[in-house]
PyMOL commands that place a pseudoatom at each C-alpha (Angstrom):
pseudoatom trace, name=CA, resn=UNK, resi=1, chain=A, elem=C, hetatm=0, pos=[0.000, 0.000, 0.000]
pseudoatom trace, name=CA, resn=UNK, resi=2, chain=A, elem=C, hetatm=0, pos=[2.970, 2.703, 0.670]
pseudoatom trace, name=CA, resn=UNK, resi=3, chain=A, elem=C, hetatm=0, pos=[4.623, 1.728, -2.381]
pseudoatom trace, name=CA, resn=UNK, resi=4, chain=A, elem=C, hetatm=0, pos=[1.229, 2.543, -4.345]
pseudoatom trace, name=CA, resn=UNK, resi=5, chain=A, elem=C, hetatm=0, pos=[0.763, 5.651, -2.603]
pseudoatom trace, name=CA, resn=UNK, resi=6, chain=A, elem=C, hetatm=0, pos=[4.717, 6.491, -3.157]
pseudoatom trace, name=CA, resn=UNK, resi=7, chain=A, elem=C, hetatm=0, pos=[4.248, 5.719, -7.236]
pseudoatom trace, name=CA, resn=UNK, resi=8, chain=A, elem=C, hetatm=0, pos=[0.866, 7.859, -7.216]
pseudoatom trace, name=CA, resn=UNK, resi=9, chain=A, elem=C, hetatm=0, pos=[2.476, 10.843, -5.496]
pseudoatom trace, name=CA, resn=UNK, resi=10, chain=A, elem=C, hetatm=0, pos=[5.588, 10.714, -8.045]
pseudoatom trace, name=CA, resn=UNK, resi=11, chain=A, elem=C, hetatm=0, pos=[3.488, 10.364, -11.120]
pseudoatom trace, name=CA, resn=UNK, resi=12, chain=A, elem=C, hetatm=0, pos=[1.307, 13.080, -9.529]
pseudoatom trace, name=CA, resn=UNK, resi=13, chain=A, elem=C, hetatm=0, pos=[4.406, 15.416, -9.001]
pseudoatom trace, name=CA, resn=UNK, resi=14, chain=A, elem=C, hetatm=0, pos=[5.890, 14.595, -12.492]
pseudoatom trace, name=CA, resn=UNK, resi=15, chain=A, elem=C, hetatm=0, pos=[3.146, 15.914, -14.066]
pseudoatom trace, name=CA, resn=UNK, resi=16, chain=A, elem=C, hetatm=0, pos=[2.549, 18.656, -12.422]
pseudoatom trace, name=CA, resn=UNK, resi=17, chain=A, elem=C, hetatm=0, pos=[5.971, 20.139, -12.700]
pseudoatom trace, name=CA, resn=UNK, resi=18, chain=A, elem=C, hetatm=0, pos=[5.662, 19.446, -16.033]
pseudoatom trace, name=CA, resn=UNK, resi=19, chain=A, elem=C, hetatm=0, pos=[7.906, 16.538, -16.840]
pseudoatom trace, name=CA, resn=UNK, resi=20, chain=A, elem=C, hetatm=0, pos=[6.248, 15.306, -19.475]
pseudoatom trace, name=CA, resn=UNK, resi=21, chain=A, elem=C, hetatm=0, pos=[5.042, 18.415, -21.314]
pseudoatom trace, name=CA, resn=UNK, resi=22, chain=A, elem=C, hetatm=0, pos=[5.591, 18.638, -25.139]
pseudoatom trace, name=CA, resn=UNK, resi=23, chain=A, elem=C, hetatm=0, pos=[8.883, 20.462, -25.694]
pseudoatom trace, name=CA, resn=UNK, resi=24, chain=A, elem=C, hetatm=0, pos=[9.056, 22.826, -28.570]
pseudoatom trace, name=CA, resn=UNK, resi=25, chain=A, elem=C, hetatm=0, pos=[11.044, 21.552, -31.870]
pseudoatom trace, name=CA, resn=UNK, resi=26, chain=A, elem=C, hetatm=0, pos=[13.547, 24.254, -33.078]
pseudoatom trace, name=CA, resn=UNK, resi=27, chain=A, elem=C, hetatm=0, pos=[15.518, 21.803, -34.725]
pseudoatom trace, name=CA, resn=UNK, resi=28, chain=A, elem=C, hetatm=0, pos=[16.448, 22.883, -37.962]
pseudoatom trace, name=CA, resn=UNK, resi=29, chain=A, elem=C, hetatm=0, pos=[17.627, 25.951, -39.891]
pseudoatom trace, name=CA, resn=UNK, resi=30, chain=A, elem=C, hetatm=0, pos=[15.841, 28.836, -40.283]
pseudoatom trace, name=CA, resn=UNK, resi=31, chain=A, elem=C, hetatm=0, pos=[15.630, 32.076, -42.432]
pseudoatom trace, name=CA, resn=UNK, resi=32, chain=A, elem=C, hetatm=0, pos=[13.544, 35.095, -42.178]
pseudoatom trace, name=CA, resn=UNK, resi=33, chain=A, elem=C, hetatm=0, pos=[10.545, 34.853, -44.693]
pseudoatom trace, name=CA, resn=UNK, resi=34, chain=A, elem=C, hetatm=0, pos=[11.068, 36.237, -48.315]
pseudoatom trace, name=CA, resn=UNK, resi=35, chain=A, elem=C, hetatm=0, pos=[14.452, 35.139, -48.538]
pseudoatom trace, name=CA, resn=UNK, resi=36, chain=A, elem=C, hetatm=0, pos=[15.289, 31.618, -50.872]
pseudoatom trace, name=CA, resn=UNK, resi=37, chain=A, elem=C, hetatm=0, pos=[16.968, 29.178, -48.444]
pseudoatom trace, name=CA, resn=UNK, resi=38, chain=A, elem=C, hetatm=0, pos=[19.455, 28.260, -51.195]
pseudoatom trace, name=CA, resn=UNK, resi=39, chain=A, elem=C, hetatm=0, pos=[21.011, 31.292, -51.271]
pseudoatom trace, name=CA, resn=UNK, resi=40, chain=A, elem=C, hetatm=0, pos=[22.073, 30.882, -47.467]
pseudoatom trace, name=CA, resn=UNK, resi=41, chain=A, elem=C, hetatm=0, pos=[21.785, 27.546, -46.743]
pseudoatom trace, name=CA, resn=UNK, resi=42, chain=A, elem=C, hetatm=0, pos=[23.418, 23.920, -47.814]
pseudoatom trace, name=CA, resn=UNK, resi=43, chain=A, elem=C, hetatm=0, pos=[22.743, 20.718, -47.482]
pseudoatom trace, name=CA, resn=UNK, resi=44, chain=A, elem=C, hetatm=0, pos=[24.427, 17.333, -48.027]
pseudoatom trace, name=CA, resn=UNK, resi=45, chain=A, elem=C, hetatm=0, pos=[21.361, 15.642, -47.941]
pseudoatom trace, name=CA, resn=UNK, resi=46, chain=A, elem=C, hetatm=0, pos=[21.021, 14.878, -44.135]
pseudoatom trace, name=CA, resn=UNK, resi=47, chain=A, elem=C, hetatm=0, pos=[22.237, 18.437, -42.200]
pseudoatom trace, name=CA, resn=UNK, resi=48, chain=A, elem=C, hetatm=0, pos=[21.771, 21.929, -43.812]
pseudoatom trace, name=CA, resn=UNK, resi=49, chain=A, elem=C, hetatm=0, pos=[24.730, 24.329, -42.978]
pseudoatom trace, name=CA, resn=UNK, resi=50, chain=A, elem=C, hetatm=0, pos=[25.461, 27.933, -43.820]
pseudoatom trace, name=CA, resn=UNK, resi=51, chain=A, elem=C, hetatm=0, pos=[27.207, 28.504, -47.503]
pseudoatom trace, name=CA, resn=UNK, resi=52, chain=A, elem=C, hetatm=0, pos=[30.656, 29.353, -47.280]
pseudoatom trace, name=CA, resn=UNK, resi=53, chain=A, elem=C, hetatm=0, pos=[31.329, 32.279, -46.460]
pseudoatom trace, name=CA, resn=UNK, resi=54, chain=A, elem=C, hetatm=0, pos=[28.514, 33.142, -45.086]
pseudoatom trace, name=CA, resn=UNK, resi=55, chain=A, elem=C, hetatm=0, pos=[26.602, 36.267, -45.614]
pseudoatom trace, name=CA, resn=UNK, resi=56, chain=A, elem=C, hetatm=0, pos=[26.940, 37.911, -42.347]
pseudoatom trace, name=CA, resn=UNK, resi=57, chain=A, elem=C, hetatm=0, pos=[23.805, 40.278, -42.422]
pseudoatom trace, name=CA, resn=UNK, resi=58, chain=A, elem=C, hetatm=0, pos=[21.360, 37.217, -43.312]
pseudoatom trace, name=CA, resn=UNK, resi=59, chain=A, elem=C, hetatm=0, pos=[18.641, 37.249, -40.871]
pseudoatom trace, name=CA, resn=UNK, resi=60, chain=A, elem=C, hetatm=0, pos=[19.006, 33.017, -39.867]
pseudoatom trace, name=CA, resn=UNK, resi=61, chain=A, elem=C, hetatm=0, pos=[20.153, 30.550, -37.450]
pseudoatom trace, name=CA, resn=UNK, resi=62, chain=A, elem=C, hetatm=0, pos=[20.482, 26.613, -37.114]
pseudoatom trace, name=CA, resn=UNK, resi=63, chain=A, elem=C, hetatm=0, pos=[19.177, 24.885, -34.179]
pseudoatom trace, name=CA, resn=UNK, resi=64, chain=A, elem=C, hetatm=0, pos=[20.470, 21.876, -33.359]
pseudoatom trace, name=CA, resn=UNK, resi=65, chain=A, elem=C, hetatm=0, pos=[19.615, 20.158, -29.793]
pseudoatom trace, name=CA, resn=UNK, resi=66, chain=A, elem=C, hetatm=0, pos=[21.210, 22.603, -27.756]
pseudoatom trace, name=CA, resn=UNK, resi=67, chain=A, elem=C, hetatm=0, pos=[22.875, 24.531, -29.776]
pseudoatom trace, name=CA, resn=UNK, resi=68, chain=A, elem=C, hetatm=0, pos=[22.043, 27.814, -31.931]
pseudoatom trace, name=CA, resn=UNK, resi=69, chain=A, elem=C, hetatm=0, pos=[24.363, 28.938, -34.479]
pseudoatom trace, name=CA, resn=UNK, resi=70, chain=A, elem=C, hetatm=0, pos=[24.268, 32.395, -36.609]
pseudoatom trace, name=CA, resn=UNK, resi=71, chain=A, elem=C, hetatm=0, pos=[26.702, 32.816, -39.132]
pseudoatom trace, name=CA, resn=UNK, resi=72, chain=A, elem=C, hetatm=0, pos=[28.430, 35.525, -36.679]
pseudoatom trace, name=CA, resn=UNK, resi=73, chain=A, elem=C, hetatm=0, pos=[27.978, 33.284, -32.939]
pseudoatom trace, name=CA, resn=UNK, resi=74, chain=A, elem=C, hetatm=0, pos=[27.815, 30.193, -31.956]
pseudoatom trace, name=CA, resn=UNK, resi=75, chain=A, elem=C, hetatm=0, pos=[25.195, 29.649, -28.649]
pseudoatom trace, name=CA, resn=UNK, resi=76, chain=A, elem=C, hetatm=0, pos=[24.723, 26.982, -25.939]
pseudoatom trace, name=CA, resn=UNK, resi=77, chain=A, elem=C, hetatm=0, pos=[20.752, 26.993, -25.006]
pseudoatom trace, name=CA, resn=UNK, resi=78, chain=A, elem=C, hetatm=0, pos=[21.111, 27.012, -21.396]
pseudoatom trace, name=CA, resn=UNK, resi=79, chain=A, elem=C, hetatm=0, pos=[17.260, 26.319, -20.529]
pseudoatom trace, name=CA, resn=UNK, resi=80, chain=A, elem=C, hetatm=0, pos=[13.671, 27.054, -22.098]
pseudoatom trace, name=CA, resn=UNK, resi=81, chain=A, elem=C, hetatm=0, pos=[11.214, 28.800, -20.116]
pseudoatom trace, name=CA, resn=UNK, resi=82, chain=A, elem=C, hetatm=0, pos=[7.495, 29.056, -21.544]
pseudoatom trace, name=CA, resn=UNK, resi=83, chain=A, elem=C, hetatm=0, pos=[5.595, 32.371, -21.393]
pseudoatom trace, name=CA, resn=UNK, resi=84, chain=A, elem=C, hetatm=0, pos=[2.002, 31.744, -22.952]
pseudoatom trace, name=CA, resn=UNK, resi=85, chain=A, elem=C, hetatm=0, pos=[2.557, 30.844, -26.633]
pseudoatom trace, name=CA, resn=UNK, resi=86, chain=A, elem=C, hetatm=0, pos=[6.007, 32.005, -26.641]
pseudoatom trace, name=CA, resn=UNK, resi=87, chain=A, elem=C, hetatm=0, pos=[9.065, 29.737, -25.396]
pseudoatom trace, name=CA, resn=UNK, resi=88, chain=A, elem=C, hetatm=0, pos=[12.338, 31.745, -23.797]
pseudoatom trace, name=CA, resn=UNK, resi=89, chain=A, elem=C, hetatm=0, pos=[15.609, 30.354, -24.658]
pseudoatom trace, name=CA, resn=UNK, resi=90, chain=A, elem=C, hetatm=0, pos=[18.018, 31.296, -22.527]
pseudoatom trace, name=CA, resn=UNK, resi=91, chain=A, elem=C, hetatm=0, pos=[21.592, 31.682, -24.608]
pseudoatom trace, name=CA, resn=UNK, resi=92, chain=A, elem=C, hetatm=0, pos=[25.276, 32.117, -23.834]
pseudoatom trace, name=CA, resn=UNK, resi=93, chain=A, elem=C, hetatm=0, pos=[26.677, 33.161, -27.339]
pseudoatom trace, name=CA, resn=UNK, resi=94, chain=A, elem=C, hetatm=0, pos=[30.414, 33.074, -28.244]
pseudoatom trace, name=CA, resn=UNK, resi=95, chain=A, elem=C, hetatm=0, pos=[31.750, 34.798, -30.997]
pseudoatom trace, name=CA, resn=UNK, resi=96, chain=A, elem=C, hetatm=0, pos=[35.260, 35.946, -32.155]
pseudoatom trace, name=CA, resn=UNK, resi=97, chain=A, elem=C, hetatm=0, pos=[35.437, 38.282, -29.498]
pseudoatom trace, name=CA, resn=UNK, resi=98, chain=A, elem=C, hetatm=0, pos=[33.762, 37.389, -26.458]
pseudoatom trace, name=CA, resn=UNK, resi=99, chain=A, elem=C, hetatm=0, pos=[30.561, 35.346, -24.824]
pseudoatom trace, name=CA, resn=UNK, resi=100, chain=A, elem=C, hetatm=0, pos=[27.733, 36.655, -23.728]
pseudoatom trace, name=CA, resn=UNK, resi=101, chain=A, elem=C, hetatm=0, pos=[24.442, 35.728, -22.216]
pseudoatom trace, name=CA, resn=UNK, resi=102, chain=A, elem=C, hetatm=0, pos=[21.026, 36.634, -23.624]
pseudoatom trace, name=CA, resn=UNK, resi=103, chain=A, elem=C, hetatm=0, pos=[17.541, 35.697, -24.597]
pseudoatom trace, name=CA, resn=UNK, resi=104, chain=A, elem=C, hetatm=0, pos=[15.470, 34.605, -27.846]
pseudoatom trace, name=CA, resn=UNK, resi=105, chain=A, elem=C, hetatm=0, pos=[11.522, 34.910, -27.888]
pseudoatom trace, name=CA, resn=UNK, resi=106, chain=A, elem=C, hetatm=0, pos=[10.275, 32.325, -30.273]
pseudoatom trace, name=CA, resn=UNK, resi=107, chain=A, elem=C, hetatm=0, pos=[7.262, 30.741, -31.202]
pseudoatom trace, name=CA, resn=UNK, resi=108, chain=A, elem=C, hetatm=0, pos=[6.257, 27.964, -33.707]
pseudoatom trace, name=CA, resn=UNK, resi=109, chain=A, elem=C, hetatm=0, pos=[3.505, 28.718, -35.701]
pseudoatom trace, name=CA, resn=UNK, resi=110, chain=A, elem=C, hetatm=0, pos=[0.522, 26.512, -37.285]
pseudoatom trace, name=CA, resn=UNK, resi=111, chain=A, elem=C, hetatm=0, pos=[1.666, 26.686, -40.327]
pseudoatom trace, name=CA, resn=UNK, resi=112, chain=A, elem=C, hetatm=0, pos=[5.335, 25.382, -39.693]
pseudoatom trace, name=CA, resn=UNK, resi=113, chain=A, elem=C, hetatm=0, pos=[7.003, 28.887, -39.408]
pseudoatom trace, name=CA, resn=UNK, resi=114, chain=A, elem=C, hetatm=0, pos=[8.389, 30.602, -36.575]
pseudoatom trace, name=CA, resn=UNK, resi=115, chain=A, elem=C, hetatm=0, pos=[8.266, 34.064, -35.046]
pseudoatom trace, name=CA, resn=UNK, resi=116, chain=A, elem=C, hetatm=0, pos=[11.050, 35.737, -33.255]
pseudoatom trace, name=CA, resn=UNK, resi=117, chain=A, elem=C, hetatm=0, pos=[9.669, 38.695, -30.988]
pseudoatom trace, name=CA, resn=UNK, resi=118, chain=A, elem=C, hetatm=0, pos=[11.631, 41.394, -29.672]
pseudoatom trace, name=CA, resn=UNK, resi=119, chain=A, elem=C, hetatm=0, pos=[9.734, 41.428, -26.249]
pseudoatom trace, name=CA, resn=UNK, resi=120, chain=A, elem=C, hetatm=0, pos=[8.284, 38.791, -24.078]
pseudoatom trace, name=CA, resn=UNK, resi=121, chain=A, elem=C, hetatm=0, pos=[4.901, 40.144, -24.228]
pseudoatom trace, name=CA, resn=UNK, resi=122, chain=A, elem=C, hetatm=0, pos=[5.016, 42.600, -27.474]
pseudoatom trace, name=CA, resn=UNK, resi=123, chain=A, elem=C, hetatm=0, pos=[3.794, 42.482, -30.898]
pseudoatom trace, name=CA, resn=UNK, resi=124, chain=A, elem=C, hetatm=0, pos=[6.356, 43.184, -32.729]
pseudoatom trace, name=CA, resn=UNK, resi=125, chain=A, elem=C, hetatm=0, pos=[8.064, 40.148, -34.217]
pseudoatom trace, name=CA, resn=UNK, resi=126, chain=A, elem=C, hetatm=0, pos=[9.528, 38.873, -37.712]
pseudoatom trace, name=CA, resn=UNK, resi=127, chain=A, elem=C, hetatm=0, pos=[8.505, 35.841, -39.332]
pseudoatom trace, name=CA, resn=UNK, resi=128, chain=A, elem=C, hetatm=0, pos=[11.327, 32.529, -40.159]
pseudoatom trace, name=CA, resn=UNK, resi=129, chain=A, elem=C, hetatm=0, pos=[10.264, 30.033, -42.551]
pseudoatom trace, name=CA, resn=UNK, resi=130, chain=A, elem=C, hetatm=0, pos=[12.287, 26.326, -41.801]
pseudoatom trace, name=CA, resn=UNK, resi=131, chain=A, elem=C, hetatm=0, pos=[14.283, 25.387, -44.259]
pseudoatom trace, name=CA, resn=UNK, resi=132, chain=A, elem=C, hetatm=0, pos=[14.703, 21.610, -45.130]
pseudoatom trace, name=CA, resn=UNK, resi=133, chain=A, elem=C, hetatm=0, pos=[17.765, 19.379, -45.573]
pseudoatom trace, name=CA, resn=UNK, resi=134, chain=A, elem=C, hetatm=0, pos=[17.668, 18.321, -49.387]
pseudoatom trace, name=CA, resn=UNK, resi=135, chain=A, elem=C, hetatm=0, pos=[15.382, 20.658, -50.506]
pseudoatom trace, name=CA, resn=UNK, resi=136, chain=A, elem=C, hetatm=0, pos=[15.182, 24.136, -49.530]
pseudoatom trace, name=CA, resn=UNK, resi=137, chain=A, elem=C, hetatm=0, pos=[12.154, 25.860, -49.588]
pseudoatom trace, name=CA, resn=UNK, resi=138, chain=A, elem=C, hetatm=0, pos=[12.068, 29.117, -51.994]
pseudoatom trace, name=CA, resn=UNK, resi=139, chain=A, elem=C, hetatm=0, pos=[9.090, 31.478, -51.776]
for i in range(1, 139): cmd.bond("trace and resi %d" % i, "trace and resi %d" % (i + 1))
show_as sticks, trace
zoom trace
């Protein structure tokens, strides 16, 4: 009987600290809308990458687990807080000069996209299509 009320109280604190919620998929590269994704991106077919060299005032980043990479930084995602419909990802960025910390608003969108705000709970915000590995996406 303790053992069953042990197992009921973890399950019951699992999901209420949210254990098992959905975690958002940033996986993958993406470019600010209106832009073709070949003319930033590669791909050999499995991974997409930035094309060498890299056009350093493209609006895009790769996400990859834990990692975000611009073609200026490369950032360690420390943690992801939600805030409504908008998930904070909390970055320490390196780049040839120095690391710093600092924070991306992003949400996914319905229709597969993703919007970057500049302020937790503003309006203001640009829109990132995903580009695919194999095939990028042109508008």
């Amino acid at each position: 009987m303790c053992y069953r009320v042990g197992l009921i109280v973890g399950f019951a604190l699992a999901v209420s600290s949210g254990a098992w919620a959905q975690k958002p998929n940033f996986d993958g590269a993406w470019l600010e809308e209106g832009l073709p994704c070949a003319d930033v991106f590669t791909s050999n077919g499995k991974t997409v990458s930035f094309k060498r060299p890299a056009n350093l005032f493209v609006t895009a980043f790769i996400v990859r687990g834990q990692r975000l990479t611009t073609p200026l930084a490369t950032c360690r995602i420390g943690r992801i807080d939600p805030k409504g419909d908008r998930q904070l990802l909390n970055l320490s960025c390196t780049t040839a000069v120095a690391t710093e910390s600092t924070t991306a608003i992003l949400a996914l969108t319905a229709d597969g996209g993703l919007q970057r705000y500049n302020v937790t709970d503003g309006t203001a915000s640009a829109k990132y299509q995903r580009c695919m590995p194999g095939a990028p996406k042109t508008p």
